[in-house]
N, C-alpha and C positions, 0 to 999 in steps of 0.2 A: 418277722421273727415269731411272731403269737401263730400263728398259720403254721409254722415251720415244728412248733413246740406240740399242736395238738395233733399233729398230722403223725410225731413220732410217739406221744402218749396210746394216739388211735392204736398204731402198728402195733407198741407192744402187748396191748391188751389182744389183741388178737391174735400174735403170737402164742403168748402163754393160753390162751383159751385152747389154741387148737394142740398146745402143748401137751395141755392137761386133757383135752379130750382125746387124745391120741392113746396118752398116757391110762386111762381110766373106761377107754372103751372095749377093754377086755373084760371089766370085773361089772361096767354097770351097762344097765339098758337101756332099750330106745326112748323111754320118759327122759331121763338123768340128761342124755343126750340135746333133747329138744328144748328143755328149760336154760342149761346153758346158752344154746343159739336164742332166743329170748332174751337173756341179761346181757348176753353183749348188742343185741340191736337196740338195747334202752341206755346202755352206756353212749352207743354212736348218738342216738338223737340229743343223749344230754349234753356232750359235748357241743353239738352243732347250734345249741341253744345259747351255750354259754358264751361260742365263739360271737355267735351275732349280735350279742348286748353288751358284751363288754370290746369288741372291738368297734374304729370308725369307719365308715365306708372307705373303701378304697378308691382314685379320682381314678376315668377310664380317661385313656389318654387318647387323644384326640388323633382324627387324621392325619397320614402323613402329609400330604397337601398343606395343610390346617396348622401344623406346625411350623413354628419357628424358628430361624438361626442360631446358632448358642451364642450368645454376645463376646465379643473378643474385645479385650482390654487394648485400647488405644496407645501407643506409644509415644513418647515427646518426637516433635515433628511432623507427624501423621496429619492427614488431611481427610475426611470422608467423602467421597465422589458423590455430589449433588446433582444430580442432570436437570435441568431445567435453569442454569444461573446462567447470566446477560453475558460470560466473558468464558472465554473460551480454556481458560488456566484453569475455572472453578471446573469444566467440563473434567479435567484430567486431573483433577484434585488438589491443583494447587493454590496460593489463596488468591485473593484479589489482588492485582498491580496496585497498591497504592501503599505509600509511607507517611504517616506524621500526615494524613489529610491531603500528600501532595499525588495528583495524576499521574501512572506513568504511563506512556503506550510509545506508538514508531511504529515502522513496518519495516522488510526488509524483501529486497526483491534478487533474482537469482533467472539466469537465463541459458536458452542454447541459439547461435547465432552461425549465419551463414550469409555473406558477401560476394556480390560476384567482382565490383570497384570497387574504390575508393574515389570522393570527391576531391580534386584539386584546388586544395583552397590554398593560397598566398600566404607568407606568416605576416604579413603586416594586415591581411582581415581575420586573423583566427584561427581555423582548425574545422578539419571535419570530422564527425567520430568514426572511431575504426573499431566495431562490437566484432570482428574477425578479418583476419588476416584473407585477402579476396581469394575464392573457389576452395577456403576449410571451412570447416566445421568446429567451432569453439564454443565449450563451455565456461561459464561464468558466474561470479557472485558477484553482485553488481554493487548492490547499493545496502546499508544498515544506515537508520534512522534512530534513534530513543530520546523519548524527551520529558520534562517532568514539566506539568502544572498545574497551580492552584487557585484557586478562586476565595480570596480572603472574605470580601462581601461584596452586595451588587454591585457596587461601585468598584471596586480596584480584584484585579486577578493579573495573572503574571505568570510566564510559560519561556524554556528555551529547550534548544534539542542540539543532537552533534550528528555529525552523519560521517559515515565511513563511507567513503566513496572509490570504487577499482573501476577504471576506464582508459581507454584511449585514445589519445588524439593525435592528426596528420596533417601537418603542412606541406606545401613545397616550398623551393628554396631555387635560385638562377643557380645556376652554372652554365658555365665554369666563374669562378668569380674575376669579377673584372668587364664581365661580360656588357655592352659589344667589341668591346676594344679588341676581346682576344677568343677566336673562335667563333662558330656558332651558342648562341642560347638557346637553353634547354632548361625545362623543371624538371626536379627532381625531389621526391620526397624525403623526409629526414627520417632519421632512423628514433624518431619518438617511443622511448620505454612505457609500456603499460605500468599505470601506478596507483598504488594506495594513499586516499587523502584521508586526512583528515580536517573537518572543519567544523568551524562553530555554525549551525545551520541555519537556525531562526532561535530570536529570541524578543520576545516583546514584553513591558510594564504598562497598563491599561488602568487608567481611571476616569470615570464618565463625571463629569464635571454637570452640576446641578445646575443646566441653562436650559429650559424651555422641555425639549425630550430629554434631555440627555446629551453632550456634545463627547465623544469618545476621543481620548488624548492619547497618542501609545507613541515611548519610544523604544526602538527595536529594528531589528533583522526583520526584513518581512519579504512576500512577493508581488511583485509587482501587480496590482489590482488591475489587471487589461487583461479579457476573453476570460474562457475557461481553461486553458491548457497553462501547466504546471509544471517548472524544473523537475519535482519527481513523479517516477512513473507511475507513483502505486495513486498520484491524484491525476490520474489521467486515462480515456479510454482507449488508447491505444500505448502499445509500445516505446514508440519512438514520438518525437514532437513535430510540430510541423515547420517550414521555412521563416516564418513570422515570429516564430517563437525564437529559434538559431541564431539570425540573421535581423530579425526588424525592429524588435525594440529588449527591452532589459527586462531580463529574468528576477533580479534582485535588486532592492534598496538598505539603506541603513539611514538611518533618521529620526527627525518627527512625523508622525501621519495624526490628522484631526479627521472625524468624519458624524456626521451629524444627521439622524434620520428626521426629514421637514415634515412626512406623512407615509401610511405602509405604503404609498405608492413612488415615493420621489426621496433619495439620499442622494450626499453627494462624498465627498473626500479628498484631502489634499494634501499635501506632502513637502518635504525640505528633505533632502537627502542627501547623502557624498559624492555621490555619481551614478551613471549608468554601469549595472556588473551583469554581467552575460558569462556562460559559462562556453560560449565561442571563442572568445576574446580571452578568456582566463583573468577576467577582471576581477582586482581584488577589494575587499570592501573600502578598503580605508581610500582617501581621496587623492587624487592626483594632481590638482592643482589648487588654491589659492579660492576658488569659488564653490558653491554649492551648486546644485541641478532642484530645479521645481518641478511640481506634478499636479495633475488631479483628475478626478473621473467625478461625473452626474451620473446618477442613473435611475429609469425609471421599471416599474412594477407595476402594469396594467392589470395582467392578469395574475394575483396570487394562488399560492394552495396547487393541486394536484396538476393544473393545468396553465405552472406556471410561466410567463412571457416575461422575459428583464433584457433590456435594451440600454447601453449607456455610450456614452460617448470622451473622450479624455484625450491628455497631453502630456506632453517632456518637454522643457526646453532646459537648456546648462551648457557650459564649454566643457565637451567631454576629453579634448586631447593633452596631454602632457604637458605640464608647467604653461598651460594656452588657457587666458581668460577671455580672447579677446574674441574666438569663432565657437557660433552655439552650433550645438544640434538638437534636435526639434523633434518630433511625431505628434502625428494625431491618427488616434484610435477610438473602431465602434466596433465596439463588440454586442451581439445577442445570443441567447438561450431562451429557445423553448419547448414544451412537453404541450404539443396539438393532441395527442393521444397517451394514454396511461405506461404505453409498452413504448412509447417512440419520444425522443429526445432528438433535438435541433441544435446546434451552435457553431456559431461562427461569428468571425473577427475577421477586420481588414484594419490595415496600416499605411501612412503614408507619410513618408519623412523626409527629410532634408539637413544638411551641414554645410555650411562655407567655411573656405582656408585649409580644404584635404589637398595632401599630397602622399605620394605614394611612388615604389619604385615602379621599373618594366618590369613586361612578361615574356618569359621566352616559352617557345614551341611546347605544344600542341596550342596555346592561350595566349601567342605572343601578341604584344601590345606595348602600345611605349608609355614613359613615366606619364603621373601629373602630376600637376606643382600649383598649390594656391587654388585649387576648385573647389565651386559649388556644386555639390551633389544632390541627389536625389534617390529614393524607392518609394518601390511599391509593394505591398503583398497583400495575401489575405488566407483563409483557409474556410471549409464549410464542412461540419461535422454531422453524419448522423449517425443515432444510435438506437437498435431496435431490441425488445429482448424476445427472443421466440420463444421458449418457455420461461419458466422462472427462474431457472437454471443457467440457463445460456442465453449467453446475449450475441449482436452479429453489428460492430462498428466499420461505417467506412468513412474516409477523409479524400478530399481534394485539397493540394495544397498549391498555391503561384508566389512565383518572388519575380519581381522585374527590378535589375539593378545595371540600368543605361549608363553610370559613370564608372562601375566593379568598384563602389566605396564600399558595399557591404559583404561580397563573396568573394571580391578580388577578379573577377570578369566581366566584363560587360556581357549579358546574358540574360533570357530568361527562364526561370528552373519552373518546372509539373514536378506535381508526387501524386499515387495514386495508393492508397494505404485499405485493407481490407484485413480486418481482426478476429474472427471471434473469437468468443469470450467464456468460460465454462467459471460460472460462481458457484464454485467448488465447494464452498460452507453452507450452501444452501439445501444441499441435499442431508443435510444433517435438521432432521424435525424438529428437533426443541432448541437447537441455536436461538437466541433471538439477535435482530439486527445489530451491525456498529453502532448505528445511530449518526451516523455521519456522512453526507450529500457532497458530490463535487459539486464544486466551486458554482452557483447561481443556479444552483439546479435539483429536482428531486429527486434525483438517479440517487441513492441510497449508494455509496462504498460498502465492497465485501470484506469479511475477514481472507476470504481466502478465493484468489482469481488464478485463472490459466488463461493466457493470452495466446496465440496463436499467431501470426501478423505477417502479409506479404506487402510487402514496399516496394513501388517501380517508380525512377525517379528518371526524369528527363530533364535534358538543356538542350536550346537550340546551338550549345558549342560543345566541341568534346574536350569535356572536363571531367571523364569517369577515365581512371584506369587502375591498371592491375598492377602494374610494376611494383619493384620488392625498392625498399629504402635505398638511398644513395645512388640507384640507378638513372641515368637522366634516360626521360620520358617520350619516346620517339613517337608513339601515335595513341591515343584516348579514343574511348568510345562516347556516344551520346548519350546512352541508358544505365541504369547499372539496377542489382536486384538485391532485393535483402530481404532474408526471411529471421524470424524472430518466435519461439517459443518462450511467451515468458511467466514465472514464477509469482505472485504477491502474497505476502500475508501479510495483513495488519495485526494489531495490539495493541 
């Protein structure tokens, strides 16, 4: 404004100067003339004098570069996008998962599948999955996890989760009923609706009891502590599970678990539980009869740290059949994991079991076979996993899987099944540079869990009986093949 004031003071004087010499340059001469031009160039410099002592420097404004944002007022709600936080919400601006102290996180997986069979399993052993109706192409949302937990102090912490679960499942079924008496038998499968579960998924209460290290007491929903492979997909390096997992011993318990670290190289753990629950069998937590089922796994930890080796060895025994205390079923399992090289991961698990007092119906065509009544049964399985990661980014798992089941107590055929399983793996959040890790390792192992996996996965599953076929529900099953194929792209994020 002062700039603004002297700059119109200057004009007018200059004006009227040249006003007046305009004016007066007809009557006076060239002196008159050139004294004027003098008094105004001593006006200019007085001015210029007075602007510089009585005004303050003006601040020069800095480069554009060099400049700053105009600050924008925050709104209620609003979040400012931090990049560089541990959790992938803070990436996108939202705040941390956590309420009142308590953890929340889950994953949720989603897939695209393709079938060329379906396995003939019996409904009195289970079910086999059906991720697509055989020779389509189906998409899916599989599975939602979320779960909260908290850790009150070293001693006591406490965690439970729900899981929405969409899948489906195929048995066969005799026909015609009645059958031998009336006609040929024949399987055929049922027309099983794909469905939406819901269930309470895991939920454990954890307090280390002040004996020697620490003795860990937890009751709870938990999973079964045998191998590394895991009812969900998002704790496992492949797809789909292996035969041993299905088929050879139980996926879930509910109970007590005690487990007690002796030295970093030697724990053990043991368990009381309701029964055997398998999601082949569609078992449900609560118990079936009159008794409990016991467990326990040792295990050892030669080699800790980056190039870890854990080796253990464990059991089941309990009467798992119906309102029956009186015939156990048994397994013993050893499982290992290990990381010989930074980029390469090892693991494998074998099972071998046994039950007295199965009986079961016949089997008609393609798998005919006649009842049993009051046997002792027996398996076998096992599976052997590697995992390698070629870059950081991508990893490349394969699996061999065997099931031998001489009595068909576990598959419903006397048979024995191959899988030959090939994955890779794209860890999708990795190519994001300030991620930092989950923080969270499968099951006995260093292999760090991504927030975000692309699975890929071809499955070739063989029997030496043809127990693969294509037939649509309700149709009885005139001839099966030995092999069947299944490819699997699948989806993970965790949270």
């Amino acid at each position: 404004m002062r700039r603004l004031l002297v700059t119109l003071v200057t004009t007018g004087v200059f004006v009227q100067t040249v006003w007046c010499g305009s004016a007066f340059a007809q009557a006076a001469g060239p002196s008159e003339i050139e004294a004027l031009k003098q008094e105004l160039r001593r006006l200019q410099e007085r001015l210029q004098r007075l602007e510089q002592s009585s005004s303050p420097p003006l601040p020069v404004a800095p480069p554009l570069a060099a400049q700053a944002p105009p600050a924008v007022a925050q709104r209620p709600g609003e979040y400012q996008i931090q990049p560089g936080r541990e959790h992938p919400a803070e990436m996108v601006g939202l705040p941390k998962p956590e309420i009142g102290g308590v953890r929340i996180s889950g994953f949720f997986v989603g897939s695209a599948n393709y079938n060329s069979h379906i396995q003939m399993v019996p409904e009195f052993a289970g079910n086999a999955p059906v991720s697509s109706e055989p020779g389509s192409l189906d998409f899916r949302f599989d599975q939602f996890t979320i779960g909260a937990y908290k850790t009150f102090s070293p001693w006591l912490s406490a965690g439970a989760s729900l899981e929405v679960e969409r899948h489906g499942h195929r048995h066969s079924h005799l026909t015609p009923a009645g059958c031998p008496a009336i006609g040929p038998c024949t399987e055929r499968f049922g027309a099983e609706d794909i469905t939406t579960e819901v269930s309470l998924h895991r939920f454990n209460i954890t307090g280390i009891a002040p004996m020697g290290n620490g003795l860990a007491l937890s009751f709870g929903r938990f999973d079964t502590p045998f191998g590394y492979e895991r009812h969900d997909a998002a704790l496992n390096l492949t797809a789909t599970t292996s035969e041993v997992n299905r088929f050879g011993r139980p996926m879930s318990m509910t109970g007590f678990q005690a487990a007690y670290q002796f030295a970093p190289w030697f724990d053990a753990a043991a368990w009381v539980v309701n029964r055997w629950e398998n999601e082949t069998t569609e078992d449900t937590l609560e118990d079936d009869n009159r008794d409990k089922s016991f467990g326990g796994r040792i295990g050892f930890t030669p080699l800790p740290g980056a190039g870890l080796l854990n080796f253990g060895i464990g059991g089941w025994w309990g009467p798992e059949q119906e309102s029956d205390t009186k015939h156990d079923r048994w397994i013993l399992d050893v499982d290992l994991t290990w990381s010989p090289l930074p980029r390469l991961l090892l693991a494998g698990e074998a099972v071998y079991g046994g039950e007295s007092g199965v009986s079961f119906r016949s089997r008609g065509a393609p798998i005919g076979a006649p009842a049993a009544d009051n046997q002792d049964v027996n398996w076998l399985g096992l599976y052997a996993l590697a995992h390698y990661d070629l870059t950081r980014w991508l990893g490349l798992s394969f699996r061999y899987g065997f099931f031998d089941d001489p009595d068909a107590a576990r598959t419903g055929v006397a048979q024995t099944l191959h899988s030959f399983t090939i994955a890779p793996i794209v860890h999708l959040s990795r190519l994001i540079p300030d991620l930092r890790p989950l923080g969270v390792t499968y099951a006995r192992t260093q292999h760090p869990l991504d927030w975000v996996d692309v699975r890929l996965e071809y499955r070739l599953n063989h029997s030496n009986k043809p127990v693969f076929s294509d037939a649509k529900p309700g149709v009885p099953i005139g001839e099966a093949d030995h092999d069947s194929h299944q490819v699997t792209l699948q989806f993970v994020l965790n949270f």
